[in-house]
C-alpha positions, 0 to 999 in steps of 0.5 A, spaced: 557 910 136 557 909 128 560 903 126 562 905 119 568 899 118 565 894 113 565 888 116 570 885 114 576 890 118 573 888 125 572 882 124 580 881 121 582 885 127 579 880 132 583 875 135 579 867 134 578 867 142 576 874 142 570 873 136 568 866 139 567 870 146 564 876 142 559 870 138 557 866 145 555 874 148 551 876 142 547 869 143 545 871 150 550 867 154 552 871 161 560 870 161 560 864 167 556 861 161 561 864 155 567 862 160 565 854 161 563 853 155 570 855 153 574 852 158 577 859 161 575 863 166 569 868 167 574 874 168 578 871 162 572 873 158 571 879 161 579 881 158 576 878 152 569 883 151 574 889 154 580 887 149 573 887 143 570 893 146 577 897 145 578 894 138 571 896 136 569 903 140 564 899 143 560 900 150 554 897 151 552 889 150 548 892 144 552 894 140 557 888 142 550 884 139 549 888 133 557 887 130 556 880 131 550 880 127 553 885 122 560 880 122 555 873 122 558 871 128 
């Protein structure tokens, strides 16, 4: 996958919830530990991480890690 969005267009197309999902996963965390931390459920996040995927074109955690880098998450 080339991400060629500046990114700022990914970022604006993110929901908040979404973008503080995407910065706990990019920081490491599994999704029980993203779901607690965020007082949701580890299959609310799991919609969360699909819905980000979707929006971006993006398939694997790396990728996902590498956005929340670009976008300072």
């Amino acid at each position: 996958m080339s991400l060629t969005l500046t990114p700022a267009a990914p970022a604006a197309s993110l929901a908040p919830r979404e973008r503080e999902t995407l910065r706990h996963i990019a920081a490491g965390r599994t999704y029980l530990q993203t779901a607690r931390h965020m007082g949701l459920s580890k299959h609310t996040v799991d919609a969360y991480l699909r819905r980000i995927r979707a929006k971006l074109d993006i398939t694997t955690t790396a990728e996902l890690t590498r956005v929340a880098i670009a976008l300072g998450l």
